[in-house]
C-alpha positions in Angstrom: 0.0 0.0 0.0 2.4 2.7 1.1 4.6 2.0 -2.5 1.3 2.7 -4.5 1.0 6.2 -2.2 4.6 6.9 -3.2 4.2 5.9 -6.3 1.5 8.4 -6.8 3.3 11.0 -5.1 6.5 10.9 -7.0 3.6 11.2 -9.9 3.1 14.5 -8.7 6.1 15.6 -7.5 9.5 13.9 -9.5 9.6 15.1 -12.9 10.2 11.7 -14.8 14.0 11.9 -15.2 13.7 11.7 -11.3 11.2 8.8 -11.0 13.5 6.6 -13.5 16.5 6.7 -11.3 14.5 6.3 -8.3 13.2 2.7 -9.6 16.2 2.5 -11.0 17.7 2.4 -7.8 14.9 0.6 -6.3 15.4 -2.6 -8.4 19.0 -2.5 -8.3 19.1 -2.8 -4.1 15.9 -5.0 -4.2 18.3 -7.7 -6.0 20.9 -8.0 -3.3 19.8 -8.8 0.2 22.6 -7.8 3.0 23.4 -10.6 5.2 21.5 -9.7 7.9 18.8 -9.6 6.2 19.2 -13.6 5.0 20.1 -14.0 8.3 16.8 -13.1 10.0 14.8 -14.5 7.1 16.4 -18.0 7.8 15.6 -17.4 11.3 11.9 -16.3 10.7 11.9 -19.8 9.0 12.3 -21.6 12.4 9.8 -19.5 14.3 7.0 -20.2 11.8 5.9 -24.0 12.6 3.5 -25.3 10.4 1.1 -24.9 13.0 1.1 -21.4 13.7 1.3 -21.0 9.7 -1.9 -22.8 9.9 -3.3 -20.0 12.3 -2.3 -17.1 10.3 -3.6 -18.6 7.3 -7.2 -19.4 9.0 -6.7 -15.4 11.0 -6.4 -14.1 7.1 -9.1 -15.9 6.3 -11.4 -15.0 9.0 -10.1 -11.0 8.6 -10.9 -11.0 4.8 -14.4 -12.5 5.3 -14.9 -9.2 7.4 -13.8 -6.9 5.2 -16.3 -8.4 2.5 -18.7 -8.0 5.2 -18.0 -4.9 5.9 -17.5 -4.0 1.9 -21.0 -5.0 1.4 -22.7 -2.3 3.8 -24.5 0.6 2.7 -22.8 4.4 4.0 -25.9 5.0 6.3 -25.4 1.4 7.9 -21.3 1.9 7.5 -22.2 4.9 9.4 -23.9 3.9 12.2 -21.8 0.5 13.0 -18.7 3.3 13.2 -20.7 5.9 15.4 -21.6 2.2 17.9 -18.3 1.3 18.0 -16.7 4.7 18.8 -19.1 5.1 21.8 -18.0 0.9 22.7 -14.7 2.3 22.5 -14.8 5.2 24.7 -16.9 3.7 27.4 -14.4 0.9 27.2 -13.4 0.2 31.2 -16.2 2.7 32.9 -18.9 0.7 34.5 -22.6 1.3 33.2 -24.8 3.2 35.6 
């Protein structure tokens, strides 16, 4: 997400002489990983078990369900669900009298 923002931002801002040498640049360091970089990614590879894979898989799963959900509301229902869980939100902790 944030490399489409730039993306359109260097639109608007780079003249295109500046934007070529930026991806120029871009896909030049993306090719080479340092070492510590390889290093943590081999160690990332340890700390995922299949298991927990298997959670984040089923978490993404369950996430992108409610953001169909939620896709699927119109603004005035959008609207209201947002105003609800603001006011959950700021009551959060205060008992109800």
């Amino acid at each position: 997400m944030f490399k489409f923002i730039g993306k359109a931002l260097a639109g608007l801002v780079l003249t295109k002489k500046a934007r070529t040498a930026v991806g120029r640049r871009a896909s030049a360091a993306g090719k080479a990983k340092p070492p510590a970089v390889a290093e943590v990614q081999a160690r990332a590879r340890d700390v995922v078990t299949p298991e927990r894979a298997e959670l984040i898989r089923h978490a993404l799963q369950v996430r992108a369900a409610k953001q169909t959900i939620l896709a699927d509301l119109d603004d005035e229902t959008r609207a209201k669900l947002v105003a609800t869980a603001m006011k959950a939100l700021l009551n959060e902790g205060r008992d109800k009298t």
